[in-house]
VOKOL-22669 format. One record per residue: residue in one letter; chain; x, y, z of N, C-alpha, C, O, CB in turn. Coordinates in Angstrom, 3 decimals, padded with zeros to 6 digits, m for minus. Glycine has a CB too. Example, Ala and Ser with C-alpha at 12.3 -4.5 7.8 and 13.67 -1.06 7.14 Angstrom:
# residues 2
{'A'; 'A'; {013.190; m005.690; 007.800}; {012.300; m004.500; 007.800}; {013.200; m003.300; 007.800}; {014.236; m003.319; 008.465}; {011.308; m004.473; 009.046}}
{'S'; 'A'; {012.850; m002.250; 007.080}; {013.670; m001.060; 007.140}; {012.900; 000.030; 007.870}; {013.409; 001.138; 008.039}; {014.084; m000.598; 005.725}}
END
This chain:
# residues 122
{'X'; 'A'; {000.839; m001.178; 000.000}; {000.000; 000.000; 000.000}; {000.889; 001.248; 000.000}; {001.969; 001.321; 000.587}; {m000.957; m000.006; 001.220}}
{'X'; 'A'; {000.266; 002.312; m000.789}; {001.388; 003.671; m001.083}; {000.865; 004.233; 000.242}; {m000.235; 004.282; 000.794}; {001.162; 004.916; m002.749}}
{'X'; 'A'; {002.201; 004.669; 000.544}; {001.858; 006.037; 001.588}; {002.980; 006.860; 001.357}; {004.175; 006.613; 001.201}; {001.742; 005.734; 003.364}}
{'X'; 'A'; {002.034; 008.326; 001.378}; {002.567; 009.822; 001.760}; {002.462; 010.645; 003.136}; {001.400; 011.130; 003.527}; {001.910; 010.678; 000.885}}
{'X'; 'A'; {003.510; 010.736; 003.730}; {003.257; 011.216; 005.113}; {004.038; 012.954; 004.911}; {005.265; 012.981; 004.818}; {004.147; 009.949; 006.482}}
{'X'; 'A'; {003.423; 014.015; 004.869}; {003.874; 014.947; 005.112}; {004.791; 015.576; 006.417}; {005.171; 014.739; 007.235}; {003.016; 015.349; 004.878}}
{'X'; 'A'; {005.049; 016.561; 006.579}; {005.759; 016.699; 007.564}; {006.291; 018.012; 007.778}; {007.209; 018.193; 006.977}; {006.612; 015.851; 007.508}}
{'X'; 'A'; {006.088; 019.092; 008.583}; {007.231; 019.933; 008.569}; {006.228; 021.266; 008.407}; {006.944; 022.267; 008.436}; {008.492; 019.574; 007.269}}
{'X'; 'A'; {004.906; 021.602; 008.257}; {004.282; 022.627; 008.438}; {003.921; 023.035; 010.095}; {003.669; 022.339; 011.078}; {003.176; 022.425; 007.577}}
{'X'; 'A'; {004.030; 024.513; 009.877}; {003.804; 024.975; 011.664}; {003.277; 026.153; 011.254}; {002.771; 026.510; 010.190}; {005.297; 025.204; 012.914}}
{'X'; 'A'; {003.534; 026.821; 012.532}; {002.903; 028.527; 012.131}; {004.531; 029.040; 012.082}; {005.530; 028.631; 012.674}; {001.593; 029.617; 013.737}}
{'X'; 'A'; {004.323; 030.090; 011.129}; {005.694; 030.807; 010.898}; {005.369; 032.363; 011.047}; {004.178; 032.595; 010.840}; {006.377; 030.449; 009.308}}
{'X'; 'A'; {006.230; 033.616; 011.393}; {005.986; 034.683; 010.968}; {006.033; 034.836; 009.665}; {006.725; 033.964; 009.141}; {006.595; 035.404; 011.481}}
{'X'; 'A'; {005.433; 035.830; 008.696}; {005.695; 036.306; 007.243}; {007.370; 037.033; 007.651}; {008.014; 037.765; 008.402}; {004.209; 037.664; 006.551}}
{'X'; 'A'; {007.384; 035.989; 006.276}; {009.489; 036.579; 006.123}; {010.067; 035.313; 006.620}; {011.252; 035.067; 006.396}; {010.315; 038.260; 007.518}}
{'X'; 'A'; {009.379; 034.560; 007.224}; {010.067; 033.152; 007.263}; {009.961; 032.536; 006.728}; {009.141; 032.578; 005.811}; {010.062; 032.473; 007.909}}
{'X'; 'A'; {011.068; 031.144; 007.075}; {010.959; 029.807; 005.753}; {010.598; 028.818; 006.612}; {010.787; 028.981; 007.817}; {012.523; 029.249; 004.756}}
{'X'; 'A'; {009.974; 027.541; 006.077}; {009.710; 026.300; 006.280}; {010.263; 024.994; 005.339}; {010.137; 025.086; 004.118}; {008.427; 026.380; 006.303}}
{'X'; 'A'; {010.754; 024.021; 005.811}; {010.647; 023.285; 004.814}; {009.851; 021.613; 005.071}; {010.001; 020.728; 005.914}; {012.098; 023.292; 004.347}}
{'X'; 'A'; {009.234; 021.733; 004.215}; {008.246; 020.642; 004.049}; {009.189; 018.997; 003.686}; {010.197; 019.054; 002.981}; {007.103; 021.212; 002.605}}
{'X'; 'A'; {008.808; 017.932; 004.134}; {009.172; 017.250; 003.707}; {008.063; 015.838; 003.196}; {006.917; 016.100; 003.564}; {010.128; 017.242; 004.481}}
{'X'; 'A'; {008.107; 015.074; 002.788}; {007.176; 014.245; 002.386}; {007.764; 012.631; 001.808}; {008.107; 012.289; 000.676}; {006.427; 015.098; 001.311}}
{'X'; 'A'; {007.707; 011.846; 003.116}; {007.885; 010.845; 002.925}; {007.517; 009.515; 002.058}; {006.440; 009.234; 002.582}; {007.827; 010.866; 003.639}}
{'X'; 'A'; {007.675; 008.779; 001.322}; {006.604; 008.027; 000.474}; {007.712; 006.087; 000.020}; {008.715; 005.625; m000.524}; {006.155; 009.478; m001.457}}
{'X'; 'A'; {006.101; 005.643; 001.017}; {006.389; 004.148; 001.061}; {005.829; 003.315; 000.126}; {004.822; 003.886; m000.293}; {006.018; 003.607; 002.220}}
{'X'; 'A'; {005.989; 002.115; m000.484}; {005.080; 001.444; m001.188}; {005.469; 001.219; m002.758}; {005.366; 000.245; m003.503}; {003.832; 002.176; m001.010}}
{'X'; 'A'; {005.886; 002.347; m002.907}; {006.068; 002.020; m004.498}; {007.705; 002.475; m005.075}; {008.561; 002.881; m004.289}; {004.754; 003.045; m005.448}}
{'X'; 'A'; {007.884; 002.367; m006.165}; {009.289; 003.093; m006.351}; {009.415; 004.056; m006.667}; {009.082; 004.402; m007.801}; {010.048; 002.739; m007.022}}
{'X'; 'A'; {009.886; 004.782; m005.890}; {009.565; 006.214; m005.949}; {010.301; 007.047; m007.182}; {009.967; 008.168; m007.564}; {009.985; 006.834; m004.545}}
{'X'; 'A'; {010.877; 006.616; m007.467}; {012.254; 007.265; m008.382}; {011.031; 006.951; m009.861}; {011.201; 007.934; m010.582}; {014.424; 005.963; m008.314}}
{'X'; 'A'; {010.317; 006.341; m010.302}; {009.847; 005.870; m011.181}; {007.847; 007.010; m011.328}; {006.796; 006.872; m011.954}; {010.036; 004.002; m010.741}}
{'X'; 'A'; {008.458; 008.049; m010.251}; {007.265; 009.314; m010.166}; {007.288; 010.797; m009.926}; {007.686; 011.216; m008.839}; {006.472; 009.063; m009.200}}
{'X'; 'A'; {006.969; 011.451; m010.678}; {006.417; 012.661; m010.645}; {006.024; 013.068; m009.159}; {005.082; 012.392; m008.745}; {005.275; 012.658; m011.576}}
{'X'; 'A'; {006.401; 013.795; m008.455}; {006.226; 014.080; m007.571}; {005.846; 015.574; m007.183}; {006.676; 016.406; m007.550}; {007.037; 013.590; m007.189}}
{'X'; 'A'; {004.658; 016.091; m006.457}; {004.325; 017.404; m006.695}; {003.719; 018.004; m005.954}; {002.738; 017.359; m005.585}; {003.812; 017.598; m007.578}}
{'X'; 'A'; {003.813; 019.238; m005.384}; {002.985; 019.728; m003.920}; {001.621; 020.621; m004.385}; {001.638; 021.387; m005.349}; {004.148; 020.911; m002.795}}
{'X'; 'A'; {000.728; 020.444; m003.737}; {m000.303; 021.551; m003.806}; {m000.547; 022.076; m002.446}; {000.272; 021.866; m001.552}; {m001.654; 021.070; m004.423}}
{'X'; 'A'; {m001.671; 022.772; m002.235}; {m002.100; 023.467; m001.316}; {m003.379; 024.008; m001.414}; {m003.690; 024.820; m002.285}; {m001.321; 024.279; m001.124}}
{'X'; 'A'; {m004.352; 023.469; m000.303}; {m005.626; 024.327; m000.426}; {m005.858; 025.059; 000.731}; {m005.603; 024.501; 001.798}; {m006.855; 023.544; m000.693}}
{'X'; 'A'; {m006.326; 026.291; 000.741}; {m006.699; 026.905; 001.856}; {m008.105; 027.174; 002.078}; {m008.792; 027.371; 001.076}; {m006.054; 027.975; 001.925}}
{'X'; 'A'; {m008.826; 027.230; 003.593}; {m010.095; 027.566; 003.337}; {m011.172; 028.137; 002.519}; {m011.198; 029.350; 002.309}; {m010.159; 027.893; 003.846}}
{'X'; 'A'; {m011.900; 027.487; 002.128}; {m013.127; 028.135; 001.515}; {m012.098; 027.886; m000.020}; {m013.109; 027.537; m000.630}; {m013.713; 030.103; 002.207}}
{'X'; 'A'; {m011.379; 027.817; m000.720}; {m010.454; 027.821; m001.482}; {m010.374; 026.328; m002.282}; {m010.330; 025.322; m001.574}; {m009.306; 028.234; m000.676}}
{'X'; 'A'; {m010.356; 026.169; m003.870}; {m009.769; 025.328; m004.490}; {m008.210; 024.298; m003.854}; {m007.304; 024.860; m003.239}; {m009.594; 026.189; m005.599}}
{'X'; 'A'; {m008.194; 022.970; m004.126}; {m006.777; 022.651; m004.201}; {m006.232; 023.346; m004.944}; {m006.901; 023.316; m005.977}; {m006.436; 021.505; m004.517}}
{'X'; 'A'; {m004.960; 024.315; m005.139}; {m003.933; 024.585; m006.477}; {m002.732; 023.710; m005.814}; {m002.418; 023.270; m004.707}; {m003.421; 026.547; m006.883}}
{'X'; 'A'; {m002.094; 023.722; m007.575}; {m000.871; 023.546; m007.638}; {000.146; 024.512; m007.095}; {m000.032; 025.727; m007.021}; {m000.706; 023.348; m008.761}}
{'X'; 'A'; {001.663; 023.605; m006.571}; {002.443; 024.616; m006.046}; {003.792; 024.802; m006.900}; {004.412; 025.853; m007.060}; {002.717; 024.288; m004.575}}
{'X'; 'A'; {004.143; 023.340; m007.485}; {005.052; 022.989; m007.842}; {005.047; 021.224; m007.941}; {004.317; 020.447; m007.326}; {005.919; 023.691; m007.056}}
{'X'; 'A'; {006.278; 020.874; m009.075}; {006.325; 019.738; m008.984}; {007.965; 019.208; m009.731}; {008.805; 019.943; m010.249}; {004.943; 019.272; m009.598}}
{'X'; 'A'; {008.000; 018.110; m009.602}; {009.566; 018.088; m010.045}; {009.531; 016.343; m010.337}; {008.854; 015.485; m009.771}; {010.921; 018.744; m008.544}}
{'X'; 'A'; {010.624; 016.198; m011.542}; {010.407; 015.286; m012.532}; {011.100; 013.949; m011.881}; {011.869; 014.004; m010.921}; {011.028; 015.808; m013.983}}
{'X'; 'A'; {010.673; 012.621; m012.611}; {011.737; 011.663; m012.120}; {012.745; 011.681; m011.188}; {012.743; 011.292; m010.020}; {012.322; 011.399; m012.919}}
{'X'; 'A'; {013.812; 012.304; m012.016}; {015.156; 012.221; m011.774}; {015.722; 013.620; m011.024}; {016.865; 013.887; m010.653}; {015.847; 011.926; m013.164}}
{'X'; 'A'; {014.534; 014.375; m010.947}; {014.960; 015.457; m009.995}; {015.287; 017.029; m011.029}; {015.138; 018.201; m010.682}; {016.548; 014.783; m009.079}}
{'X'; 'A'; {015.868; 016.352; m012.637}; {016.053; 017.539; m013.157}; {015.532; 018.351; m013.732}; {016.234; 019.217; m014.254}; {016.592; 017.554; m013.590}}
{'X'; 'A'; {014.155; 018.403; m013.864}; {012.980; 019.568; m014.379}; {012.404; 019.772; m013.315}; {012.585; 018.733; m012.681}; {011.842; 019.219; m015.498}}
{'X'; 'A'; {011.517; 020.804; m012.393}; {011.485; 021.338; m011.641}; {010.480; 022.378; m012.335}; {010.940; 023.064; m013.248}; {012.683; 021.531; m011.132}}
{'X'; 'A'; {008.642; 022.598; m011.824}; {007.808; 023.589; m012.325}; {007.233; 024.149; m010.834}; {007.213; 023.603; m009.731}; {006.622; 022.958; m013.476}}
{'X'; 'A'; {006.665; 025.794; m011.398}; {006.439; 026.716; m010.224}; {004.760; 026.871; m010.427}; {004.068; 026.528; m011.385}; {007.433; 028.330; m010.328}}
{'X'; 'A'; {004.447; 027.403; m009.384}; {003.146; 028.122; m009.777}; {003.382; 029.869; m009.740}; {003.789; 030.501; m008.765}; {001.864; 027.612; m008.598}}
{'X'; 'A'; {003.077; 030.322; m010.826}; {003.675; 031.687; m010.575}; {003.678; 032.545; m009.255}; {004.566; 033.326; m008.914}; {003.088; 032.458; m011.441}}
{'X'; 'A'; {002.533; 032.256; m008.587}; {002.610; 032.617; m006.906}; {003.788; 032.370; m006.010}; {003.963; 033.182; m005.102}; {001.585; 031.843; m006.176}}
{'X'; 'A'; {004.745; 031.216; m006.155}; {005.898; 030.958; m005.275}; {006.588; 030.544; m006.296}; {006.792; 029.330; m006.285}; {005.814; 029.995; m004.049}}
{'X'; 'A'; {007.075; 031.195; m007.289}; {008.504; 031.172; m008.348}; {008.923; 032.251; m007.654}; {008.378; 033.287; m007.274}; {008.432; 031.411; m010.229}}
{'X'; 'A'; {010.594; 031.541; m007.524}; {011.355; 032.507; m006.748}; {011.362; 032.212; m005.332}; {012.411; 031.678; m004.973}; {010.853; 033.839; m006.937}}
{'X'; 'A'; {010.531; 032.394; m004.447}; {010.283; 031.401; m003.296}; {010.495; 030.104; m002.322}; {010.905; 029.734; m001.222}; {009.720; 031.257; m003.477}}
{'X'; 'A'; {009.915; 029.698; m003.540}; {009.479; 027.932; m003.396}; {010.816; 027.138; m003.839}; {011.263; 027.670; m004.856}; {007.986; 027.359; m004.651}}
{'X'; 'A'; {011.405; 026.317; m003.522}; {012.053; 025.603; m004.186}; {011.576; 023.965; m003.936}; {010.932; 023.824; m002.896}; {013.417; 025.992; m003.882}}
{'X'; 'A'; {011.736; 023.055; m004.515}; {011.258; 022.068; m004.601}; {012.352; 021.337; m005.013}; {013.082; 021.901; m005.828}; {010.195; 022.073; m005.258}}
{'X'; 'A'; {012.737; 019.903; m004.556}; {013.828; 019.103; m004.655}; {013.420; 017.247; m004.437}; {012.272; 016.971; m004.088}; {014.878; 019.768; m003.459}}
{'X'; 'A'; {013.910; 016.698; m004.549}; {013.839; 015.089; m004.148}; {015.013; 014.094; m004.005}; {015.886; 014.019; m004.869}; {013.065; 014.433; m005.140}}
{'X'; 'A'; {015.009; 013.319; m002.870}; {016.224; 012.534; m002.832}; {015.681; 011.166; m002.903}; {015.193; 010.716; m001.866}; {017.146; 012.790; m001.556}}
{'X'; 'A'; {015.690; 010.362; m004.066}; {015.499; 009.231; m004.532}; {015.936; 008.399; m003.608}; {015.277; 007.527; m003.042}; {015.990; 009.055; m005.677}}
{'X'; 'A'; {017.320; 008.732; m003.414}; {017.932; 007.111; m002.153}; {017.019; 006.824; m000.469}; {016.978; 005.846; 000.278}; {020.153; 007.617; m001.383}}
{'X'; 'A'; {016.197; 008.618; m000.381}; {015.372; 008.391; 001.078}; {014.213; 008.181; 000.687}; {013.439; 008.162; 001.644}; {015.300; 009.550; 002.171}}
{'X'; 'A'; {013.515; 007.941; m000.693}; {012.039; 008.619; m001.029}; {011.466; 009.711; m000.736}; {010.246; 009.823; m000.616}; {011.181; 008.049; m000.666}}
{'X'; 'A'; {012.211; 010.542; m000.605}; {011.488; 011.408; m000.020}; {011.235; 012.876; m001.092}; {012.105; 012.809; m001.961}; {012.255; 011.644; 001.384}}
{'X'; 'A'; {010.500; 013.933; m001.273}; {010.274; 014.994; m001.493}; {010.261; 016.298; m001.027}; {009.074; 016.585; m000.867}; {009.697; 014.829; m001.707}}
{'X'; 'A'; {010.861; 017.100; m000.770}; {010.841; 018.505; m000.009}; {010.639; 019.883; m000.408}; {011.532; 020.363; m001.106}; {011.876; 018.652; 000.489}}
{'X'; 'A'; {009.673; 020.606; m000.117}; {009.348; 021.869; m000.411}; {010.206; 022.851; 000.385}; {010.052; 022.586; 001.578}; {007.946; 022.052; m000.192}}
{'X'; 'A'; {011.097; 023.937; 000.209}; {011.687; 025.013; 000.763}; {011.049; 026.159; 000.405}; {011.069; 026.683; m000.709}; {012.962; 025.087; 000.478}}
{'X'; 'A'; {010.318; 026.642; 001.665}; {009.958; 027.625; 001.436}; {010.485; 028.885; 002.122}; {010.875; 028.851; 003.289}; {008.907; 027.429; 001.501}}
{'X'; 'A'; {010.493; 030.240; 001.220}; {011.405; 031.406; 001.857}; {010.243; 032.328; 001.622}; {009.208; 032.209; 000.965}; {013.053; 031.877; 001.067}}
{'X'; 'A'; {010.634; 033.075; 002.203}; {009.745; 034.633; 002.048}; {008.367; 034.544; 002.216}; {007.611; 034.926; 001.324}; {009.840; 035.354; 000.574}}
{'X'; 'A'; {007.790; 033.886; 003.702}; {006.762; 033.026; 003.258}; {005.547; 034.247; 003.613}; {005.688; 034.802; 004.703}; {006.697; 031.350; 004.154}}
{'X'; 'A'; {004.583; 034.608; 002.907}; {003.240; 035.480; 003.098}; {002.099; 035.010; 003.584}; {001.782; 033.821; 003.552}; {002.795; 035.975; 001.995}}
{'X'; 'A'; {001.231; 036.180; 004.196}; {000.306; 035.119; 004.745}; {m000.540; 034.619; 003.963}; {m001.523; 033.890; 004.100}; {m000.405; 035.479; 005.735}}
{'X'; 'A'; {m000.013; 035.121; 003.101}; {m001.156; 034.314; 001.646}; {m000.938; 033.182; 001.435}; {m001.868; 032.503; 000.997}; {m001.062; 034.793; 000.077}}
{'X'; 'A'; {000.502; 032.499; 001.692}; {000.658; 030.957; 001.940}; {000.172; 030.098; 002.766}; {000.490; 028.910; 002.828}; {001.627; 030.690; 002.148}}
{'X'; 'A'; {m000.824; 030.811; 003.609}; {m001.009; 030.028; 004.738}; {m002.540; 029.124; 003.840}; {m003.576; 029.604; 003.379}; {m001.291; 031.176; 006.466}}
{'X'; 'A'; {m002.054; 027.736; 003.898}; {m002.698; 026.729; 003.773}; {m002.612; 024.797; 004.014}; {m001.560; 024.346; 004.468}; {m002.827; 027.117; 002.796}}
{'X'; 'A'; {m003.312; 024.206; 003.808}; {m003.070; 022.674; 003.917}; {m002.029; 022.316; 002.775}; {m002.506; 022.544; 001.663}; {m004.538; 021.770; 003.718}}
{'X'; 'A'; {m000.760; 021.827; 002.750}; {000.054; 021.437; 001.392}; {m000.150; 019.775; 001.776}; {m000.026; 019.139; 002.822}; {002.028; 022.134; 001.249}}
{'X'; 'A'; {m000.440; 019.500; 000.701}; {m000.540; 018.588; 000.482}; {000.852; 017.997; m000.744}; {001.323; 018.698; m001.639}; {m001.926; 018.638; 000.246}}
{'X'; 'A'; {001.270; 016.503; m000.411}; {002.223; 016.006; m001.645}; {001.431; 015.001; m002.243}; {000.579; 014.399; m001.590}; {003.743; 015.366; m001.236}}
{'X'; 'A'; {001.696; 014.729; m003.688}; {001.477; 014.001; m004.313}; {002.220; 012.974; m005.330}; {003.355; 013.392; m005.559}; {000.893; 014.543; m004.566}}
{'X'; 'A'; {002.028; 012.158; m005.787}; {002.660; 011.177; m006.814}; {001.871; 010.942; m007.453}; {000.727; 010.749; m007.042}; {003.221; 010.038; m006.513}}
{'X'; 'A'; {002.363; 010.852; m009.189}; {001.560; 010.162; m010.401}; {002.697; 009.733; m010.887}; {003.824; 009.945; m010.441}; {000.596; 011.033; m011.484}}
{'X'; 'A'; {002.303; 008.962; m012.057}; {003.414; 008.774; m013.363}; {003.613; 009.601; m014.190}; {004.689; 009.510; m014.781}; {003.218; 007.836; m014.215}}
{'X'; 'A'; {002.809; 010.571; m014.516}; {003.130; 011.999; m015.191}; {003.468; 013.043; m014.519}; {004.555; 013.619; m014.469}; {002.160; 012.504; m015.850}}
{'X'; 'A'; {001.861; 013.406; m013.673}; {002.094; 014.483; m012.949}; {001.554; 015.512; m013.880}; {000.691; 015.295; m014.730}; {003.536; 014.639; m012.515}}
{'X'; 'A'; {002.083; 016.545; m013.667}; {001.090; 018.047; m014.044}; {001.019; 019.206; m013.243}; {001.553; 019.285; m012.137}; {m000.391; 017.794; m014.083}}
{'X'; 'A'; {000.306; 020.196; m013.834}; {m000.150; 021.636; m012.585}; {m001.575; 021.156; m012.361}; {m002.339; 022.118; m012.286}; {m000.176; 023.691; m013.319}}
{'X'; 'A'; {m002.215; 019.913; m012.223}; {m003.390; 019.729; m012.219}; {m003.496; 018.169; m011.413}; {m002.895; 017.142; m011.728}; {m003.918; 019.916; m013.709}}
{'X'; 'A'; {m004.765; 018.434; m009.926}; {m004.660; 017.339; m009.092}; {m005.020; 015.956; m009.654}; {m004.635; 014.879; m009.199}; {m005.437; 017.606; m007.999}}
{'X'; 'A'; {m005.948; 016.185; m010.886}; {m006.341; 014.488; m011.356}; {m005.247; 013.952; m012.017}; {m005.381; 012.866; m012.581}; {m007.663; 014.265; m012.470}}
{'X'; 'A'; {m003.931; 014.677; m012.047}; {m003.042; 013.972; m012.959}; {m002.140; 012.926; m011.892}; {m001.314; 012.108; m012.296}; {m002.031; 015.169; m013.882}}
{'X'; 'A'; {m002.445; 013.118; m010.665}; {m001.745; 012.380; m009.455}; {m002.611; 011.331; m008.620}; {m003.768; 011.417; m008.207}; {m001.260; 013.479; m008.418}}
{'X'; 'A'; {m001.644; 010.291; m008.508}; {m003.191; 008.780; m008.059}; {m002.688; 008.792; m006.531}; {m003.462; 008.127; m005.842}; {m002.992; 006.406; m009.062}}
{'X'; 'A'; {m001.689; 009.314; m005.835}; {m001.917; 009.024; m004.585}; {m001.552; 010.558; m003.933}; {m001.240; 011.531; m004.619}; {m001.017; 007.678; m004.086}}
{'X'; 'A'; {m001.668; 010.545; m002.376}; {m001.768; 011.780; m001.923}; {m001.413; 011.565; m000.179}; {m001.876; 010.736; 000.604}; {m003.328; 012.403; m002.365}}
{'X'; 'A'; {m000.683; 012.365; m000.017}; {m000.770; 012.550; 001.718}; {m001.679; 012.905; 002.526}; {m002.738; 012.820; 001.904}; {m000.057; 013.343; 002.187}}
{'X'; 'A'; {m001.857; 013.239; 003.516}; {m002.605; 013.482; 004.486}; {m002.830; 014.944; 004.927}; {m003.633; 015.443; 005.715}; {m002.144; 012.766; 005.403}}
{'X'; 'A'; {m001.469; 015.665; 003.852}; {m001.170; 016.868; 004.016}; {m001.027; 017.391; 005.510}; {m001.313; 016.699; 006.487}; {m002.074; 017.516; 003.311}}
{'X'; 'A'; {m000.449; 018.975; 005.583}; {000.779; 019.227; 006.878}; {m000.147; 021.226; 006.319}; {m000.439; 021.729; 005.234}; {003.568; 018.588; 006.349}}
{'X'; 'A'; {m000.257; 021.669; 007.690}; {m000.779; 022.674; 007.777}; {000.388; 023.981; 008.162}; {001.001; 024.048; 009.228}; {m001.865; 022.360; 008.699}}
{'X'; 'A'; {000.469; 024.645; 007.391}; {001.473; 025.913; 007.091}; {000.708; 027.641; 007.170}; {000.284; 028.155; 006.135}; {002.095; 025.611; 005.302}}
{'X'; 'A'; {000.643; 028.257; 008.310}; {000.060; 029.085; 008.995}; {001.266; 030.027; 008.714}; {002.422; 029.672; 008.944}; {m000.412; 028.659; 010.437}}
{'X'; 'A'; {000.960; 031.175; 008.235}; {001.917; 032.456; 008.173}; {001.105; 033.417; 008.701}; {m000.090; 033.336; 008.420}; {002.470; 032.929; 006.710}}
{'X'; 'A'; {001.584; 034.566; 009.603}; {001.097; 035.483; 010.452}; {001.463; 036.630; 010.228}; {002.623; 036.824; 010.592}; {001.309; 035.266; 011.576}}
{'X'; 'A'; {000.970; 037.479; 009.782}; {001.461; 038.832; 009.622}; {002.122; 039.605; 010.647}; {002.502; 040.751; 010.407}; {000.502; 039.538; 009.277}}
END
């Protein structure tokens, strides 16, 4: 059975960083698309970012380009969001995901975490 366990959201002041991490058991991970979203109250899931196979393509959502960085270490499974300069407009549920493609779009991903709650305070 796949699992995604998020990790690493808190409350931050605005102007701080967090970094997210996202663990993932079950399948081979190196062989997926891996990709964060975020929904906040009353609010759609969006996309945040996502990053390829092998780690070397890497996409933004124009809201946290520049910001956001996004990375993966195949040998831990794992996935990590770095976030800098964080606004309180970031404050939402991030959620990680895995597909075999992937995308800026949630039906393109078949499994999902439990997502990790990221509170920024003015």
């Amino acid at each position: 059975q796949v699992q995604l366990v998020e990790s690493g959201g808190r409350l931050v002041q605005a102007g701080g960083s967090l970094r997210l991490s996202c663990a993932v058991s079950g399948r081979t991970f190196s062989n997926y698309v891996m990709g964060w979203f975020r929904q906040a109250p009353g609010k759609e899931r969006e996309f945040v970012a996502r990053i390829s196979w092998g780690g070397t393509n890497t996409w933004y959502a124009d809201s946290v380009k520049g910001r956001f960085t996004i990375s993966r270490d195949n040998a831990k499974n794992t996935v990590y969001l770095q976030m800098n300069t964080l606004k309180p407009e970031d404050t939402a549920v991030y959620y990680c995901a895995a597909g075999q493609w992937g995308g800026p779009v949630a039906t393109k991903y078949d499994d999902w975490g439990q997502g990790t709650q990221v509170t920024v305070s003015s």
